[in-house]
Every structure is written in C-alpha cells, then in structure tokens.
C-alpha positions as CSV (number, residue, x, y, z in Angstrom):
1,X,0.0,0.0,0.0
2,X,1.4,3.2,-0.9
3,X,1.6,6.6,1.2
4,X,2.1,10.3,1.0
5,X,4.2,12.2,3.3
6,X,6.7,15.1,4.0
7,X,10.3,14.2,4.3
8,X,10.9,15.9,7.8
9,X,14.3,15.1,9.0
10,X,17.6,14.3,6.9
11,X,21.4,13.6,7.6
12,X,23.5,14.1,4.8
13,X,26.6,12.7,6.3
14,X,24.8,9.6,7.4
15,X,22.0,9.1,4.4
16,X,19.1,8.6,6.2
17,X,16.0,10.5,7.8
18,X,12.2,10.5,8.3
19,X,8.6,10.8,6.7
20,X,5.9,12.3,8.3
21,X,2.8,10.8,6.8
22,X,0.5,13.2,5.7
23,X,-2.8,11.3,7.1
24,X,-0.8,11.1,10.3
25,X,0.8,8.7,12.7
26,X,4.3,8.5,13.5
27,X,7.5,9.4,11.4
28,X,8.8,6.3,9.1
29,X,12.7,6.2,8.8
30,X,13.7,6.2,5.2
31,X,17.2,4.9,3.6
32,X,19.1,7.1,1.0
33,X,18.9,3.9,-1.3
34,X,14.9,4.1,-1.1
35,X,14.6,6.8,-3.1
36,X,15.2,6.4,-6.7
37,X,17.9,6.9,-8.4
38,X,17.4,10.4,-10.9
39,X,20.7,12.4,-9.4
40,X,18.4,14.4,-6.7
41,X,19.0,14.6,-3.1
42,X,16.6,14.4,-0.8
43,X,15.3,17.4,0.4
44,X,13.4,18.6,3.5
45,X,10.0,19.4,3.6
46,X,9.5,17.4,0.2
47,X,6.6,15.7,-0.4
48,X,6.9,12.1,-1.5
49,X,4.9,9.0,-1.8
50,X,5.9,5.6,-0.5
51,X,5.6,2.4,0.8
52,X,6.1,0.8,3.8
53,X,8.2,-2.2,5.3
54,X,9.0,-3.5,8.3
55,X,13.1,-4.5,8.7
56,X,14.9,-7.7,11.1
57,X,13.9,-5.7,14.0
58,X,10.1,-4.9,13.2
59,X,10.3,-0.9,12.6
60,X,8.8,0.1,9.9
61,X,10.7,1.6,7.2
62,X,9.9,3.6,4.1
63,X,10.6,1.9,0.2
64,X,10.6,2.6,-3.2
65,X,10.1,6.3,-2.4
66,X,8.6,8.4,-5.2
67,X,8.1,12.5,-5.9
68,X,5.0,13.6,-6.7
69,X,6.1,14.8,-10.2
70,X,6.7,11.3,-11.4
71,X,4.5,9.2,-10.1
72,X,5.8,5.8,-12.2
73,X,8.6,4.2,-11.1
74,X,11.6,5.0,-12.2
75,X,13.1,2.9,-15.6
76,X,16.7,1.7,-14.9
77,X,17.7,3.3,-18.1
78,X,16.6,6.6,-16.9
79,X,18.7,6.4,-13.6
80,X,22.0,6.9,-15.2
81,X,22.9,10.9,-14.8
82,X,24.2,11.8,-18.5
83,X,27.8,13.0,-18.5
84,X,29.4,15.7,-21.1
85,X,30.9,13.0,-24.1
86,X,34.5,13.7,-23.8
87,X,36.1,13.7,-27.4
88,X,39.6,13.4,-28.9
89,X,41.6,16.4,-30.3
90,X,42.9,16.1,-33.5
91,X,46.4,15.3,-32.6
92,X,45.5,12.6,-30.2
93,X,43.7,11.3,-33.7
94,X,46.5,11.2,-35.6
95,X,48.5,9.7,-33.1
96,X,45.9,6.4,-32.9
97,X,45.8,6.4,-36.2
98,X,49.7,6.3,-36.9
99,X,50.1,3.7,-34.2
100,X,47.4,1.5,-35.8
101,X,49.1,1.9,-39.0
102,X,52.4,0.9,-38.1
103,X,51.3,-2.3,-36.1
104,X,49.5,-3.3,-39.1
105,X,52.6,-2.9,-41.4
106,X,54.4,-4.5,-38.4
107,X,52.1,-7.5,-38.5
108,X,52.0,-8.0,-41.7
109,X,56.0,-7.7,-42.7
110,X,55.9,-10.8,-39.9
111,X,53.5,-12.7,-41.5
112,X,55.5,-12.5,-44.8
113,X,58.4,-13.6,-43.2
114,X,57.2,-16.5,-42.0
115,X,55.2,-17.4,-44.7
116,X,58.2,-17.3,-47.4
117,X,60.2,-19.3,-44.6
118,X,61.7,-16.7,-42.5
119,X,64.4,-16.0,-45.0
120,X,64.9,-12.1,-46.1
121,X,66.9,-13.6,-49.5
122,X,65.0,-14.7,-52.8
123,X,64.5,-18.9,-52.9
124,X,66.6,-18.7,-56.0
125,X,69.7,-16.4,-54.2
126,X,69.8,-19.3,-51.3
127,X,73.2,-21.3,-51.5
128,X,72.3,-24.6,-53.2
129,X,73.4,-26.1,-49.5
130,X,71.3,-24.4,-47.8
131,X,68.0,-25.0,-50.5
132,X,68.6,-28.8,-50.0
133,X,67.8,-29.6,-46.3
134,X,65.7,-32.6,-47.1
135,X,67.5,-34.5,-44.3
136,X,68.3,-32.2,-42.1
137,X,66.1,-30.2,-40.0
138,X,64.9,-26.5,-41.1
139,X,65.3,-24.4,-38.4
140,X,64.8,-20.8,-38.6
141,X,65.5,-17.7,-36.0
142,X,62.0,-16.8,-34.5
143,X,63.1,-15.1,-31.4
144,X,64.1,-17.8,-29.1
145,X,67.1,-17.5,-27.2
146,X,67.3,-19.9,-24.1
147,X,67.9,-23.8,-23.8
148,X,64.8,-23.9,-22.3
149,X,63.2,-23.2,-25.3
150,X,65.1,-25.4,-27.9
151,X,63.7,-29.0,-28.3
152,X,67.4,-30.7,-29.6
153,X,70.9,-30.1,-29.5
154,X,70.8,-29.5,-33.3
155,X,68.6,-26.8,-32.5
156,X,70.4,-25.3,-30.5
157,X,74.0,-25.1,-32.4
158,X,71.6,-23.8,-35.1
159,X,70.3,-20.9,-33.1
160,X,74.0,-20.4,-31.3
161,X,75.5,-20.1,-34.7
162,X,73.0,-18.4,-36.5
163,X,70.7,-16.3,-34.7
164,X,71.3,-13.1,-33.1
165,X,71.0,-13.0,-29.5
166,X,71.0,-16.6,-28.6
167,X,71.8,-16.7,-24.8
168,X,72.6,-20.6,-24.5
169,X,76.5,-20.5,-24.7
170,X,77.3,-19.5,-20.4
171,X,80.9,-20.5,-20.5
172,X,81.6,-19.1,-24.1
173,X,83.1,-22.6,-25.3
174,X,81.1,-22.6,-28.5
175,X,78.8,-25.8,-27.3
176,X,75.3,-24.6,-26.8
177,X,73.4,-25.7,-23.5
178,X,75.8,-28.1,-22.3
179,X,73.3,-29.0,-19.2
180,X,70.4,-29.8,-21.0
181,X,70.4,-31.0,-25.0
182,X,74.3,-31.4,-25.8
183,X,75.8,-32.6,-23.0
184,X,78.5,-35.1,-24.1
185,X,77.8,-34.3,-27.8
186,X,81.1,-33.1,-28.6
C-alpha cells in the first residue's frame, strides 16, 4: 500500500532521515537507497509517496520512495545521470591512427616472413646447400634464445650459430646448452 508524506528530517553525512505521513501517525525512517535513483538529493519538507516495510527488528521503514512529479517508477535506463561526451583532439587522432598503421605494417611484414620461410633472401639467391635440407632439420631464427626453449641439440648449435641473440652459450666454449640437449655431444 502506498503513502504520501513530507520528508521531515535528513542527515546528509549519514544518508538517512524521516517521513511524516500526511494522514498522520508517527514518522517512518527512510534509507538514501529508497529513493530512486534520478541524481536528486533528498530534500526537506518534500513531499513524497511511498511504501512501507517492516526491517529484522520490526520498525517500519519507508521503500521505493517516489516525488510527486513522477508518479511511475523510475526505468533503470533513466537512472543513469548523462555526462558531457569527452572527445579526442585532432592530434590525439592522428597519433591512434599512426600507431594502428604501423602495427598493421608490423604485423603484416611478420606474417611475410614466416610465410616465405623466415628467409629475407629470394629462394633462387639461397646457397644450393642451404635449399637442399631434405635430411636435415629446417630451423629458422624466430626469437628464441634460451635452452629452455630449444627441443634438440641440433637446435640449438643452429640458433647459437645463427641467430642473433642466442643466450645458451654461459661459459663461451662454442657448445650450446651443455646441461640440458648437448651434454656429451662433442
């Protein structure tokens, strides 16, 4: 059942105050999350419409508090409080832009690596020893540098020997990781 009153008392600080019911009775206590959710405070000596509850205790309390002006309930939609639509300058345009740009040229002079083998030469400039590896492995430098991430010893002397960067030589003897793939291989 719904009621009308005047919102009598209010604290601020604490979010919380009291309804005098208009046909009389005593004052209902009312929560700041009773009342809905437009971006207005409550203020005192409003007139509202409610409805009652009783909480754990058994004292009644005031819910889904309404003003007068809008008597329907408030939509969820409508609750949000708009805020001014912040927007780019120019520069900071260009700059997105540009940075898109060159991770797409990034990406993409990647992708053409690896897709004509990871070799910057033409297949017909290859030494012919190099464009016959039928028996041996191909390996190919794509950014690993640790032991840890070889699979075989050959691997490894490849990368050592080949690929800039290759951390997997710790006592600079020329025999890449000694204590995992090519112990004993020399």
């Amino acid at each position: 059942m719904r009621f009308d009153g005047k919102l009598s008392r209010w604290n601020e600080d604490r979010g919380f105050g009291f309804i005098t019911p208009i046909l009389g009775g005593d004052d209902v206590f009312v929560h700041v999350s009773a009342f809905p959710r437009d971006g207005q405070a409550p203020r005192l000596h409003e007139t509202l419409s409610f409805e009652v509850e009783l909480n754990k205790e058994g004292k009644k309390r005031a819910t889904r508090v309404r003003r007068p002006a809008s008597s329907r309930p408030i939509a969820p939609s409508e609750r949000r409080v708009a805020r001014p639509r912040q927007t780019r300058s120019v520069s900071g345009r260009a700059v997105g832009i540009a940075l898109a740009v060159a991770i797409g040229v990034f990406g993409f002079s990647e992708y053409s690596q690896k897709a004509s083998g990871g070799s910057d030469a033409p297949s017909d400039a290859r030494p012919a020893a190099q464009a016959d590896r039928s028996s041996a492995p191909a390996f190919h430098c794509d950014g690993r540098t640790r032991c840890g991430q070889m699979t075989s010893c050959a691997e490894a002397r490849f990368f050592l020997a080949n690929c800039p960067g290759a951390k997997m030589d710790g006592d600079l003897d020329g025999i890449p990781c000694e204590q995992k793939w090519c112990a004993g291989a020399y």
